[in-house]
gemmi code that builds the backbone of each chain (N, CA, C; Angstrom):
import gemmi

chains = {
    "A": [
        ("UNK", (257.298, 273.427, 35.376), (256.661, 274.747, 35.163), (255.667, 275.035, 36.286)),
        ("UNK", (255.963, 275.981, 37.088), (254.999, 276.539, 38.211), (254.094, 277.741, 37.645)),
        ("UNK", (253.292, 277.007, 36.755), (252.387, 278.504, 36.254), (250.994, 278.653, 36.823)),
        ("UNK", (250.714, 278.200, 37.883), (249.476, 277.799, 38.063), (249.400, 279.386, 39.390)),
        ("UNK", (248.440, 279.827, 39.257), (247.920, 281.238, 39.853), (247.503, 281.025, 41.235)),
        ("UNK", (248.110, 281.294, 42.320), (247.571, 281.030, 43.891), (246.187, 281.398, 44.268)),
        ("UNK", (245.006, 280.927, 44.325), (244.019, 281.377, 44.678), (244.095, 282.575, 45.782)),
        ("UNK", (242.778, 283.127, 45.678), (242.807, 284.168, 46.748), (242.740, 283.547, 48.186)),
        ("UNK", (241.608, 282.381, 48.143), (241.791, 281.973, 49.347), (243.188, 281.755, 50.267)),
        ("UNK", (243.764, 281.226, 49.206), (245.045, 280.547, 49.522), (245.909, 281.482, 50.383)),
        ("UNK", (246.160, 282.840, 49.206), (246.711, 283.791, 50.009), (246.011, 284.767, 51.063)),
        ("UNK", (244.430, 284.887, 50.968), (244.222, 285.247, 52.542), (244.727, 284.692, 53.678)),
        ("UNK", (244.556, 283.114, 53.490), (244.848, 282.079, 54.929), (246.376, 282.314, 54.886)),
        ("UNK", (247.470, 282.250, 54.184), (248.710, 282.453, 54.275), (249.061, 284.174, 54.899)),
        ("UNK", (247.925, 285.443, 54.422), (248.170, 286.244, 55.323), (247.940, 286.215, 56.605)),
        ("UNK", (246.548, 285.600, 56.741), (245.960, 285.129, 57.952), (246.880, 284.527, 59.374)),
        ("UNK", (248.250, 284.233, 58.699), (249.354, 282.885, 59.599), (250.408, 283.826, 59.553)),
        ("UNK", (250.618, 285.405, 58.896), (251.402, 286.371, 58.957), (252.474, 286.314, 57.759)),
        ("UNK", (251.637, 285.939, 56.758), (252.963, 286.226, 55.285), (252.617, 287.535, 55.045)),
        ("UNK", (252.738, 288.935, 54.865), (252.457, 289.735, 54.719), (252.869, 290.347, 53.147)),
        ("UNK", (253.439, 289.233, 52.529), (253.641, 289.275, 50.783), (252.739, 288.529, 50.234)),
        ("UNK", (251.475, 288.673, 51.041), (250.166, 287.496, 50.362), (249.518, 288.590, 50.130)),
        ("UNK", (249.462, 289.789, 51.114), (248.465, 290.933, 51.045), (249.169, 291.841, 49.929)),
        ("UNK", (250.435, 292.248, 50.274), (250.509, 292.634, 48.716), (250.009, 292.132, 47.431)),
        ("UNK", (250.662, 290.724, 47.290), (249.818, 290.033, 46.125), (248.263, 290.491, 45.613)),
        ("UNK", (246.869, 290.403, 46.909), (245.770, 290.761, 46.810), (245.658, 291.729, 46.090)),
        ("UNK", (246.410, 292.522, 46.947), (246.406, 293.998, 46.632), (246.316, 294.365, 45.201)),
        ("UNK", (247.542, 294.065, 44.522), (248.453, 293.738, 43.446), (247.056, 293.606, 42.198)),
        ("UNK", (246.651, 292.027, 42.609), (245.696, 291.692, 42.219), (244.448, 292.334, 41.436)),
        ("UNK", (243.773, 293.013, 42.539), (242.422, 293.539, 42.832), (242.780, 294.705, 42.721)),
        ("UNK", (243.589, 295.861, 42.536), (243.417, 296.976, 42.865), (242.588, 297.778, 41.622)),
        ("UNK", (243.008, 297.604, 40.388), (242.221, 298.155, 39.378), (241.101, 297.915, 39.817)),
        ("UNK", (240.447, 296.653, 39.769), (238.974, 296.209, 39.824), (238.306, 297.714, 40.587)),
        ("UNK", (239.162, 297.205, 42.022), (238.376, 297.972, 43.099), (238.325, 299.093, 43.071)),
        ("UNK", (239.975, 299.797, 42.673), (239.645, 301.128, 42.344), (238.748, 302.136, 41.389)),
        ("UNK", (238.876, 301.262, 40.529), (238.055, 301.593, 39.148), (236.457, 301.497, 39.460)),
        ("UNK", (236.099, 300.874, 40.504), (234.398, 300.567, 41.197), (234.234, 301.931, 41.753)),
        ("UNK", (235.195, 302.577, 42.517), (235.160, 303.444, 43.387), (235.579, 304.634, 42.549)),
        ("UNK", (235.979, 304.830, 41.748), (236.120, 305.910, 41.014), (234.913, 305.891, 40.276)),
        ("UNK", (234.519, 305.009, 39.584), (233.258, 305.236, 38.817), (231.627, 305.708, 39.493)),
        ("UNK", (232.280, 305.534, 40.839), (231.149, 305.661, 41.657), (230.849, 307.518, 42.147)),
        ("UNK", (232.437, 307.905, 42.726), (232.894, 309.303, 43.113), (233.195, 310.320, 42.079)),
        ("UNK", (234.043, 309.696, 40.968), (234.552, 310.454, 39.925), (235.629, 311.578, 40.272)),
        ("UNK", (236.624, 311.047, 41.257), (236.993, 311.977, 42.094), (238.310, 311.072, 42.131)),
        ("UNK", (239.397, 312.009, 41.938), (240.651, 310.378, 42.213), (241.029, 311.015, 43.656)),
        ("UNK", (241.385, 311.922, 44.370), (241.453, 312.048, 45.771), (240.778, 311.064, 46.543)),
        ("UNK", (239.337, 311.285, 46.532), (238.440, 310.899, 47.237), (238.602, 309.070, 47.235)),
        ("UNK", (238.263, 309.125, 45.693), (238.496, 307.157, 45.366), (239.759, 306.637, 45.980)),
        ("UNK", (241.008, 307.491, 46.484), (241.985, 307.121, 46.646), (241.593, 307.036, 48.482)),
        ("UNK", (241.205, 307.856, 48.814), (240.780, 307.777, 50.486), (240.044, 306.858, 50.539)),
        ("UNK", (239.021, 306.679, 50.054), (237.868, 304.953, 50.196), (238.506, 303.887, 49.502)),
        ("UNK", (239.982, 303.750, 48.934), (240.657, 302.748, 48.784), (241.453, 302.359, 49.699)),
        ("UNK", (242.011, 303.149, 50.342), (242.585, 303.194, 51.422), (241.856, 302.624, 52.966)),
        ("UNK", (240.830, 303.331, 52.948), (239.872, 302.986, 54.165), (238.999, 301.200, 53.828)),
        ("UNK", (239.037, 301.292, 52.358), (238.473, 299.923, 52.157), (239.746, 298.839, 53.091)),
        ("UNK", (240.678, 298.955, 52.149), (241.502, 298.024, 52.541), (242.316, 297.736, 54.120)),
        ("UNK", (241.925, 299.804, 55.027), (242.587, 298.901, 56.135), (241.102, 297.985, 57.084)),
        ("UNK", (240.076, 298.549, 56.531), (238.718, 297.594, 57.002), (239.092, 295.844, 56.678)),
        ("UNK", (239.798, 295.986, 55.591), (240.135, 294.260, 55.081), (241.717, 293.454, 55.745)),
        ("UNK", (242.301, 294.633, 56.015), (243.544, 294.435, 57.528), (242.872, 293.940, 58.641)),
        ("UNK", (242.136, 294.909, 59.370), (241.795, 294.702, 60.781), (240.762, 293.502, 60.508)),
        ("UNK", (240.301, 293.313, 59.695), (239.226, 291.882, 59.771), (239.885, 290.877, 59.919)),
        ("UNK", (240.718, 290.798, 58.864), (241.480, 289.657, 58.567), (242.735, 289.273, 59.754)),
        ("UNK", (243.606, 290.881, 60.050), (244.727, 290.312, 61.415), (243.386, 289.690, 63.001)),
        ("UNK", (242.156, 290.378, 62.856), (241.346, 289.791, 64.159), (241.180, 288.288, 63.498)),
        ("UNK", (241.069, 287.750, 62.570), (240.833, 286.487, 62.428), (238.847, 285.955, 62.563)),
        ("UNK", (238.549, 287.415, 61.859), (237.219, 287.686, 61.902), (236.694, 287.147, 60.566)),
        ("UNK", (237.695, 286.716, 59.064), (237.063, 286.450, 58.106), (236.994, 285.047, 58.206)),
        ("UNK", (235.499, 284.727, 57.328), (235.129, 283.229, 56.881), (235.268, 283.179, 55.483)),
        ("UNK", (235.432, 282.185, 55.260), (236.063, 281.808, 53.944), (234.478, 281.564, 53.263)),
        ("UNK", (233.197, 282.033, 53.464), (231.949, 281.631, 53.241), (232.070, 282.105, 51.525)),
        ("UNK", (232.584, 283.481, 51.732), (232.093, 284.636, 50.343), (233.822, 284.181, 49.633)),
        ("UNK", (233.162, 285.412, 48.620), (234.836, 285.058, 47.692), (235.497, 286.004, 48.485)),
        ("UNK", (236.806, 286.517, 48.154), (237.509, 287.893, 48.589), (236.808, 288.546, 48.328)),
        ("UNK", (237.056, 288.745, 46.918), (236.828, 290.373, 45.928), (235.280, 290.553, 46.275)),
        ("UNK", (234.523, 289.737, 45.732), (232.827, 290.443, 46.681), (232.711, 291.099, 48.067)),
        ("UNK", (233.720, 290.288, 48.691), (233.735, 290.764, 49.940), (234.560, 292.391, 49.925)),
        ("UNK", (235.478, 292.452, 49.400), (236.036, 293.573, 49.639), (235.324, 294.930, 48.779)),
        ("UNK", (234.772, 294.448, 47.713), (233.912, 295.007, 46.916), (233.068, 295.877, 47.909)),
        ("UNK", (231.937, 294.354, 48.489), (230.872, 295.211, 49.437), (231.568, 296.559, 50.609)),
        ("UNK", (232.650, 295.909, 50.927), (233.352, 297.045, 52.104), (233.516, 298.490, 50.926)),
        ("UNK", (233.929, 298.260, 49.892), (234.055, 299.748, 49.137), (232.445, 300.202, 49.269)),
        ("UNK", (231.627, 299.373, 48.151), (230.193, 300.008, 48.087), (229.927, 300.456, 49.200)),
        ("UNK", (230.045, 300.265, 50.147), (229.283, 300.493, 52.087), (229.764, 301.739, 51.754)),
        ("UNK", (231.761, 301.830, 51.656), (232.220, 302.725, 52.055), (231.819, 304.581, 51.216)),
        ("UNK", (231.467, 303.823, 49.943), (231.177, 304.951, 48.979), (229.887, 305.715, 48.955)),
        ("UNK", (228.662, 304.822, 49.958), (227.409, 305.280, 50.750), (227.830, 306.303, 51.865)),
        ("UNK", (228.642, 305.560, 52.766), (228.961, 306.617, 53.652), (229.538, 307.811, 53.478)),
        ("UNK", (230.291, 307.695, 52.091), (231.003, 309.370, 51.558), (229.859, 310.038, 51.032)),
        ("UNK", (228.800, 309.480, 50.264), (227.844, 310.620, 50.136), (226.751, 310.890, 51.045)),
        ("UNK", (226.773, 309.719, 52.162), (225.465, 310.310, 53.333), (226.439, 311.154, 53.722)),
        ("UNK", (227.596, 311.361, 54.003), (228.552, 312.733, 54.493), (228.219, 313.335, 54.183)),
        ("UNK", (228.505, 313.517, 52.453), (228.128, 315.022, 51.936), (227.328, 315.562, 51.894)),
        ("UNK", (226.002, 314.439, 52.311), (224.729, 315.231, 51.927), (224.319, 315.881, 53.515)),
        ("UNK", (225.192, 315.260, 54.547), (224.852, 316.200, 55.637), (225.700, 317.676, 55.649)),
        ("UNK", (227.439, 317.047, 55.308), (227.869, 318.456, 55.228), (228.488, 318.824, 53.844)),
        ("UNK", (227.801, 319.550, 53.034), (228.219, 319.885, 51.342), (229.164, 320.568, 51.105)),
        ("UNK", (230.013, 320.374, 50.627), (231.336, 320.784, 50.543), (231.194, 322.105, 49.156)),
        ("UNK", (232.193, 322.974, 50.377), (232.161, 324.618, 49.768), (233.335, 324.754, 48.792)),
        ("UNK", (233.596, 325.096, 47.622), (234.396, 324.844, 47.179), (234.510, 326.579, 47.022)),
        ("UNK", (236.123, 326.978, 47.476), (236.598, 328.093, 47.668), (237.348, 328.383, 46.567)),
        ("UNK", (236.922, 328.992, 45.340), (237.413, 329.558, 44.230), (236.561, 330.546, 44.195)),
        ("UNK", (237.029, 331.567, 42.891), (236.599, 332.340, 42.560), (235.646, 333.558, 43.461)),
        ("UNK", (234.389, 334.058, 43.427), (233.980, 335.190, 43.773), (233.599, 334.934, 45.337)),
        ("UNK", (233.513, 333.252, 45.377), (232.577, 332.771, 46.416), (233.589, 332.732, 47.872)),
        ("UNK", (233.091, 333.387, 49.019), (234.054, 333.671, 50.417), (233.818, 332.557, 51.244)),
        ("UNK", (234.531, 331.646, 51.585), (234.241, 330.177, 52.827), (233.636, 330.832, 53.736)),
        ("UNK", (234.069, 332.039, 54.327), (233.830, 332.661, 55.596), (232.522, 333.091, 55.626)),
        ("UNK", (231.832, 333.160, 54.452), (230.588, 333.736, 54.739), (228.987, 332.509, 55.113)),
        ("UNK", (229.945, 331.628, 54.755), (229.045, 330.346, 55.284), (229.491, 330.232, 56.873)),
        ("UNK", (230.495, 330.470, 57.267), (231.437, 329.653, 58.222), (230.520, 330.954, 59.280)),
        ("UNK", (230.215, 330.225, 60.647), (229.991, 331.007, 62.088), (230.407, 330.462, 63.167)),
        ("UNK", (230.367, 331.262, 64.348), (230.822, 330.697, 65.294), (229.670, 330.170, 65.829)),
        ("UNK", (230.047, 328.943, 66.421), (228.763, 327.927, 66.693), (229.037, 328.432, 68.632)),
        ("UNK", (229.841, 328.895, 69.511), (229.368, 329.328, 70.447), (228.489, 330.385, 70.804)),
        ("UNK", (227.548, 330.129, 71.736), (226.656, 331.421, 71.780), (226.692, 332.128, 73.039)),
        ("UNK", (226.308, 333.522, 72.251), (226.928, 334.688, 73.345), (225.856, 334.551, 74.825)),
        ("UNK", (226.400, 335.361, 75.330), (225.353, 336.088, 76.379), (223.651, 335.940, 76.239)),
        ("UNK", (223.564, 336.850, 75.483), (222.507, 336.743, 74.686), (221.431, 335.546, 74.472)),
        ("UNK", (221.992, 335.198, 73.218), (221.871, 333.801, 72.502), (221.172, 332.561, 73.616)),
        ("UNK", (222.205, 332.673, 74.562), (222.177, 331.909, 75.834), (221.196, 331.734, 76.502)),
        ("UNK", (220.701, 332.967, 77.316), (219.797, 333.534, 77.823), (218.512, 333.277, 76.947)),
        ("UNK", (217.975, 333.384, 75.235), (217.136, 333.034, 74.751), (216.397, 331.552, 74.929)),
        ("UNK", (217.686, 330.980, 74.410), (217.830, 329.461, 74.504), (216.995, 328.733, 76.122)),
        ("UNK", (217.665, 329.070, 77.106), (217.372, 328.898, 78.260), (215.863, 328.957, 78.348)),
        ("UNK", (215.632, 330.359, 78.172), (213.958, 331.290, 78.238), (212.968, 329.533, 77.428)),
        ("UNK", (213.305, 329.829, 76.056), (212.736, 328.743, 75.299), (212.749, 327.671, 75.931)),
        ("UNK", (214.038, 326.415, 76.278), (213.427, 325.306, 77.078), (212.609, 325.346, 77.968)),
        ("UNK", (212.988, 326.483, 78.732), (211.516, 326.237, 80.343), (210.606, 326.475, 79.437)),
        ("UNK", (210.176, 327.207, 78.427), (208.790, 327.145, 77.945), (208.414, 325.551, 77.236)),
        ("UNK", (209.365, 325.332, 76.432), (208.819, 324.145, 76.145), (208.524, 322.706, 77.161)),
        ("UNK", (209.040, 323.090, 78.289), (209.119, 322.600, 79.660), (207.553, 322.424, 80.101)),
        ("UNK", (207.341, 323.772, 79.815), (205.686, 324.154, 80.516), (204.825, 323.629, 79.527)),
        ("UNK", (205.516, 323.806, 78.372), (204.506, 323.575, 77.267), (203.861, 321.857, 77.291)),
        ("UNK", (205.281, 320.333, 77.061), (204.856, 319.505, 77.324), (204.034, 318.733, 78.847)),
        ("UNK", (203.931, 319.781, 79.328), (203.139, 319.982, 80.900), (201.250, 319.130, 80.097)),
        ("UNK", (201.214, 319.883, 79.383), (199.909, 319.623, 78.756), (199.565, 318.799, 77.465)),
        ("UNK", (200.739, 317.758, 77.300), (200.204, 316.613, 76.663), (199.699, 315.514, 77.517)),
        ("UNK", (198.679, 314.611, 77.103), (199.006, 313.182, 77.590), (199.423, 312.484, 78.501)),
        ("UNK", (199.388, 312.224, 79.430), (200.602, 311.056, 80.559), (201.325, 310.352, 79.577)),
        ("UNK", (200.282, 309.561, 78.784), (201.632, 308.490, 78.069), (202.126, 309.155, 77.076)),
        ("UNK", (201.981, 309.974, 76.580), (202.541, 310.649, 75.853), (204.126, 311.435, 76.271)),
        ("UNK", (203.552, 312.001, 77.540), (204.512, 312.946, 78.238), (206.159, 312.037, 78.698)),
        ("UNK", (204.849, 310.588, 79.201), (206.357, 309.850, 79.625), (207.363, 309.677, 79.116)),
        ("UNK", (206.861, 309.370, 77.855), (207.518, 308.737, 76.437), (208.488, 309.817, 75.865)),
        ("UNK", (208.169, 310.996, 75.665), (209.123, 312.522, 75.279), (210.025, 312.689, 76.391)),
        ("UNK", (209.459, 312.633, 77.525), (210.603, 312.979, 78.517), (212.090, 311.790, 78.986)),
        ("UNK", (211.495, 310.782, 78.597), (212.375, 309.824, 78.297), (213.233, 309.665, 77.361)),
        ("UNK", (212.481, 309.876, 76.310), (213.418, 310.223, 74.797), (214.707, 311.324, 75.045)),
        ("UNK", (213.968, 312.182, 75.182), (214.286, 314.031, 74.850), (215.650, 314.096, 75.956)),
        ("UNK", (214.856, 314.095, 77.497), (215.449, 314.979, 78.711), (216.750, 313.593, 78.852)),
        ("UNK", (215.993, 312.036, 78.845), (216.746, 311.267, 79.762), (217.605, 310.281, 78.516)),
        ("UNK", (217.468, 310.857, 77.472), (218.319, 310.006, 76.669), (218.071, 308.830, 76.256)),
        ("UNK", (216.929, 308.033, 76.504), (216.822, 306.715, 76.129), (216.340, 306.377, 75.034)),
        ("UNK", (217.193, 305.165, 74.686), (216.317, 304.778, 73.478), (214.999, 303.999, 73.462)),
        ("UNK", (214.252, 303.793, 72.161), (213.165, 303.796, 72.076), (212.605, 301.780, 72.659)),
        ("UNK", (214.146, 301.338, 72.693), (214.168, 300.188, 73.159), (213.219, 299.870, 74.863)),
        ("UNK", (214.654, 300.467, 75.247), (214.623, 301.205, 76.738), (213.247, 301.447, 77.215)),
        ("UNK", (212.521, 302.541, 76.231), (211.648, 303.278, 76.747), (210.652, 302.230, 77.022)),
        ("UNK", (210.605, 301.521, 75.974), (209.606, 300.204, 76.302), (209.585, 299.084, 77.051)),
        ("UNK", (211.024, 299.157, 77.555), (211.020, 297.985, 78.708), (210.783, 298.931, 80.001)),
        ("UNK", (210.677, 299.885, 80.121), (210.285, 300.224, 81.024), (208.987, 300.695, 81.307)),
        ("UNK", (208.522, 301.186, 80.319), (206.978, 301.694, 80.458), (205.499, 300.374, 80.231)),
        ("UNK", (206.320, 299.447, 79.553), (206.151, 297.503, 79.541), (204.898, 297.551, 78.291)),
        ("UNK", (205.124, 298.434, 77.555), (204.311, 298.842, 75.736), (205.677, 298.485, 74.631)),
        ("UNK", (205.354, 298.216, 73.755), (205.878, 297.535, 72.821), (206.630, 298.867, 72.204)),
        ("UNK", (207.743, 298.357, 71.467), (208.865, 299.812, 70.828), (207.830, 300.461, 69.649)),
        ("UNK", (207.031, 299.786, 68.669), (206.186, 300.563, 67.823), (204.936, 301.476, 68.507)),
        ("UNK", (205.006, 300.680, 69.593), (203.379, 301.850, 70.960), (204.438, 302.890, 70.930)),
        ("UNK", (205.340, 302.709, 71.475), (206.684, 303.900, 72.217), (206.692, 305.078, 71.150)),
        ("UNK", (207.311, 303.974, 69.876), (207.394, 305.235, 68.497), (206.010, 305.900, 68.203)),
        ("UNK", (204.790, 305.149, 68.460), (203.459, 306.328, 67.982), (203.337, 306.844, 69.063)),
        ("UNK", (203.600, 306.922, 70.154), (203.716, 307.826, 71.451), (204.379, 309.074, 71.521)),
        ("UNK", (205.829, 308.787, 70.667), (206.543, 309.962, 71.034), (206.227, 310.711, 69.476)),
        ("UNK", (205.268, 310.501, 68.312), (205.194, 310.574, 67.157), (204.005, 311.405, 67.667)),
        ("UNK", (203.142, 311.063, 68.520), (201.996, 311.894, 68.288), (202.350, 312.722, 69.655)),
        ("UNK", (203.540, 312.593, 70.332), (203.579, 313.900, 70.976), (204.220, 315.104, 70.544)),
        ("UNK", (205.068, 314.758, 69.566), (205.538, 315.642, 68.989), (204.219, 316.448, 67.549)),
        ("UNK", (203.682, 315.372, 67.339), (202.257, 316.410, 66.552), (201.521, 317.382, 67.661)),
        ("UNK", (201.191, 316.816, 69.024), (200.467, 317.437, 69.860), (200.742, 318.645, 70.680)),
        ("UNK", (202.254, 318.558, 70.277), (203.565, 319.683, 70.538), (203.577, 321.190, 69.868)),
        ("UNK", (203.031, 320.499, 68.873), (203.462, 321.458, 67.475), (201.981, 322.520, 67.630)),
        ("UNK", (201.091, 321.479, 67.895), (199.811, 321.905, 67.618), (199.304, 322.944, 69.091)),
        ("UNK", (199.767, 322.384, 70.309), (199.977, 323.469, 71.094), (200.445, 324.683, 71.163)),
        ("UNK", (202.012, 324.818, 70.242), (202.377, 325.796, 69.912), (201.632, 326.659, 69.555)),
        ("UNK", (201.222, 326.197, 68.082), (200.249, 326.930, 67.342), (199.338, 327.511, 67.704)),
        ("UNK", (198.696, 326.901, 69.116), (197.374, 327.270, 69.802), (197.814, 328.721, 70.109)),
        ("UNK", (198.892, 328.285, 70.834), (199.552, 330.153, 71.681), (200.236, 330.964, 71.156)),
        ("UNK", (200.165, 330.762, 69.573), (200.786, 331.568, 69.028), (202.063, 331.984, 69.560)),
        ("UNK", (203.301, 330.671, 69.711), (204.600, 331.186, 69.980), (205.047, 330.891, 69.090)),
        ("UNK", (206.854, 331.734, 68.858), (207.337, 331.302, 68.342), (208.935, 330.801, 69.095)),
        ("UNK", (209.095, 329.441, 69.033), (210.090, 329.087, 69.640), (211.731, 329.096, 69.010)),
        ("UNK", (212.045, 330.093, 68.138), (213.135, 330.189, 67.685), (214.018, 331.128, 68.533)),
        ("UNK", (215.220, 331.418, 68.046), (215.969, 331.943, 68.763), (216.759, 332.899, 67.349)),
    ],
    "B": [
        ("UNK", (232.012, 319.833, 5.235), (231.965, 318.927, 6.735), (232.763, 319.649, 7.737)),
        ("UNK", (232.170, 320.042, 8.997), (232.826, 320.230, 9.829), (233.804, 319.236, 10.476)),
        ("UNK", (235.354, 319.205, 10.768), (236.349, 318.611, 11.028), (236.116, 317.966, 12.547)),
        ("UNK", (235.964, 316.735, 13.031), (235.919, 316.436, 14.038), (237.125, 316.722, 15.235)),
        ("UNK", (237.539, 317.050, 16.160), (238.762, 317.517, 16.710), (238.981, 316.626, 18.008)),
        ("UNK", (237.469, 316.174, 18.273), (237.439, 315.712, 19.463), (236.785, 314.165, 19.419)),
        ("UNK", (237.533, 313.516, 20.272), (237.101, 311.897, 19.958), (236.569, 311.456, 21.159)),
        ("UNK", (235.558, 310.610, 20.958), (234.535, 310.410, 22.246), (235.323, 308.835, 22.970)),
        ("UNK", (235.802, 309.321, 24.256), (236.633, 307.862, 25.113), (235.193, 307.031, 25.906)),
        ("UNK", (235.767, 305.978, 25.394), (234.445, 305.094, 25.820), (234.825, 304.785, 27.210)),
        ("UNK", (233.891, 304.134, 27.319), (233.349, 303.910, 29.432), (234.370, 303.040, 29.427)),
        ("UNK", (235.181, 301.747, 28.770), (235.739, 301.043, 28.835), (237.179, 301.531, 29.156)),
        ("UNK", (237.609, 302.548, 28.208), (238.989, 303.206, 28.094), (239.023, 304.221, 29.180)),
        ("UNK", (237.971, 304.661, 29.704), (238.085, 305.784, 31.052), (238.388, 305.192, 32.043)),
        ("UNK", (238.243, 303.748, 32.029), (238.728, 303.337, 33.453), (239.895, 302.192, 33.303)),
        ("UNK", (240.706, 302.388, 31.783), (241.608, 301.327, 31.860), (242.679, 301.815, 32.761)),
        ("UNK", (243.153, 302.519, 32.696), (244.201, 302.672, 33.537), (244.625, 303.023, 35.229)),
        ("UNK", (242.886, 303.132, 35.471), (242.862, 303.876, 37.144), (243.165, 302.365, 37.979)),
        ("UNK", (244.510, 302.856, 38.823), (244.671, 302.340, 39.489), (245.172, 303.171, 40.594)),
        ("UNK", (245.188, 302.954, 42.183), (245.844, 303.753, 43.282), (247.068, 304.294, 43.182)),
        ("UNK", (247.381, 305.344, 44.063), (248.467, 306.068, 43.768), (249.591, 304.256, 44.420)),
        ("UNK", (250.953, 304.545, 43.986), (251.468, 303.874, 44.596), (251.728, 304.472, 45.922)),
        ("UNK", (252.207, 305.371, 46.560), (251.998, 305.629, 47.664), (250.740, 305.485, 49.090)),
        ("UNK", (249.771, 305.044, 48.119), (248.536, 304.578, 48.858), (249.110, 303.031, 48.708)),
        ("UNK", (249.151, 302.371, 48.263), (249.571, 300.942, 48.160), (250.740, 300.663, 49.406)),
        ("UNK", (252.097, 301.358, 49.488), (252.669, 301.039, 50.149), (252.580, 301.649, 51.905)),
        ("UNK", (251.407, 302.716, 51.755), (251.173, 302.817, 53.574), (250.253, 301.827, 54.125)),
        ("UNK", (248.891, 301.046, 53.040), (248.547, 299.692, 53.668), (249.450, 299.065, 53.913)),
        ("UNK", (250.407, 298.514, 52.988), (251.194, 297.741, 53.485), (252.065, 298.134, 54.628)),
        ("UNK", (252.441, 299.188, 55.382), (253.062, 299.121, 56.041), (252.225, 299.160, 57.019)),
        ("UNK", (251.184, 299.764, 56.943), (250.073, 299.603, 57.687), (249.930, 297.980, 58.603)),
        ("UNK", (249.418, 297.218, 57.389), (248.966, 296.113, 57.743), (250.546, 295.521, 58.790)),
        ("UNK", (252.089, 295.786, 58.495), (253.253, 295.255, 58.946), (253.326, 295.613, 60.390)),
        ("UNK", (252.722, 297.222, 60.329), (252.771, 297.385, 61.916), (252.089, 296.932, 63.037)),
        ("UNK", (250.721, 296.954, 62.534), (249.563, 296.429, 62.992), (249.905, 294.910, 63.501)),
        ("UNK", (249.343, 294.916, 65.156), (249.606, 293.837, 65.396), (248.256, 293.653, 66.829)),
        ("UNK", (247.596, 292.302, 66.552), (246.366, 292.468, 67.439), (246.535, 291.262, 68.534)),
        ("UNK", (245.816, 291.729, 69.735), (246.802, 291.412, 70.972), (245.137, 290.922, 71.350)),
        ("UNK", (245.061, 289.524, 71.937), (243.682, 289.118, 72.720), (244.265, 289.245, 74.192)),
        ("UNK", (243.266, 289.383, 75.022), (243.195, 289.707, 76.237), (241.912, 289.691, 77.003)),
        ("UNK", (241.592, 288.384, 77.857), (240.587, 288.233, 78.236), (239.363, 287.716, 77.267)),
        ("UNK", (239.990, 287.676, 76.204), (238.394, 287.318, 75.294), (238.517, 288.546, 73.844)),
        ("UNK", (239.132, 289.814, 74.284), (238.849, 290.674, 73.422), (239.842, 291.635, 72.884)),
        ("UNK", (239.759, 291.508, 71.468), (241.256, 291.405, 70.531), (241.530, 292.915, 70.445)),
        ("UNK", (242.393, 293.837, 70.720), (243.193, 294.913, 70.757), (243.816, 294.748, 69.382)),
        ("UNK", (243.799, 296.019, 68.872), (244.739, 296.359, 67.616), (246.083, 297.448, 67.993)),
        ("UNK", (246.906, 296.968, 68.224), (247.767, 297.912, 68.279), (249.083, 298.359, 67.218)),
        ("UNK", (249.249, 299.580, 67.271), (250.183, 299.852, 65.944), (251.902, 300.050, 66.518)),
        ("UNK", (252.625, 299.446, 65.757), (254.296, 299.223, 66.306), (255.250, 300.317, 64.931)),
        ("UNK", (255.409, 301.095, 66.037), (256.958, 302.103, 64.941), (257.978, 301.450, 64.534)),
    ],
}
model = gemmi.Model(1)
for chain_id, residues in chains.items():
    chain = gemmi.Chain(chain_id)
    for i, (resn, *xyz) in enumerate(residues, 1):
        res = gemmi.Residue()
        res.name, res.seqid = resn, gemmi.SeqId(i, " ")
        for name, pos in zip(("N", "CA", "C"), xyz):
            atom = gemmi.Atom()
            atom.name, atom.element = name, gemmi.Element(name[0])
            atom.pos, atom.b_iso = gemmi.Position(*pos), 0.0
            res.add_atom(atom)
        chain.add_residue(res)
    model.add_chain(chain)
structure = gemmi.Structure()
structure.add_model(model)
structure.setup_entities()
């Protein structure tokens, strides 16, 4: 009698060497668990079905690179790759909130064109040279630190190996130039919108 | 007595049956069949085979 149940390990390392009826098995296995984590999480079977999907080819490409350790169990492990994955579906949404196009409500009236005209252009432009002139009158170390950030792209790493102040000096540098920014504004009564 | 019509499904029974579409099941797998990762120099390439 062969009734005895193949561990998971067993059949990762046997996918691991290219049995590719070990990963079904997993699959097989675990899928309620996992799906049912991820649905309870979304409440959404589309969605749970896309972060099941994306879970598992995250647990492909780990496993064909020969990137997993046998440290954790599977299922925790694949678990955590859903939970990660079910964070990242709602930091999505909460940047872009999804319009749901029924009834009275028009997509189009949210929706614009993000190129800008003539116009638009020309504002935009006007505004940087001012804010150009404007950080003219913070600070030296202050100034260095924004123009590094802002104009030259660097990170806050960067900024500190070069200016030879520590990354938390760097962050209250570019923290209080941007207060000292604001507060200039205010002095001249502009307004920098467009 | 008002007639009850509606029966309350517990947390247990809402998720007995969710499992993936089968069609999600069988594009990992073919997924994972095509998928094939190639080292080179030190650093492993994933490439996908029709």
């Amino acid at each position: 009698m062969n009734n005895v149940e193949i561990t998971d390990a067993v059949l990762v390392r046997e996918y691991m060497q290219g049995n590719e009826i070990a990963l079904s098995k997993l699959i097989n296995r675990h899928q309620h668990r996992i799906y049912s984590f991820i649905f309870s999480k979304v409440f959404d079977r589309d969605v749970a079905e896309d972060i099941f999907q994306d879970t598992f080819i995250k647990v492909i490409n780990t496993l064909k690179r020969g990137k997993y350790n046998e440290e954790g169990k599977f299922l925790p492990w694949v678990m955590r790759i859903a939970h990660n994955l079910v964070i990242d579906h709602f930091r999505r949404n909460k940047r872009m909130p999804k319009f749901d196009n029924s009834g009275d409500f028009n997509i189009f009236s949210v929706l614009s064109d993000s190129e800008l005209n003539i116009e638009t252009q020309i504002i935009k432009d006007q505004i940087e040279n001012d804010v150009k002139e404007l950080i003219k009158e913070l600070p030296e170390d202050q100034l260095e630190v924004l123009t590094m950030r802002i104009y030259k792209d660097m990170s806050f790493k960067e900024i500190s190996e070069r200016t030879g102040v520590s990354i938390n000096t760097a962050l209250g540098r570019m923290r209080y130039a941007l207060i000292n920014l604001r507060k200039i504004i205010e002095k001249h009564n502009l307004v920098l919108t467009n | 007595m008002r007639k009850l019509y509606t029966k309350k499904i517990s947390k247990k029974d809402q998720f007995k049956d969710l499992n993936p579409k089968k069609e999600t099941v069988e594009f990992l797998l073919n997924y994972s069949k095509a998928l094939r990762v190639v080292e080179t120099r030190g650093i492993k390439f994933g490439t996908i085979l029709n």
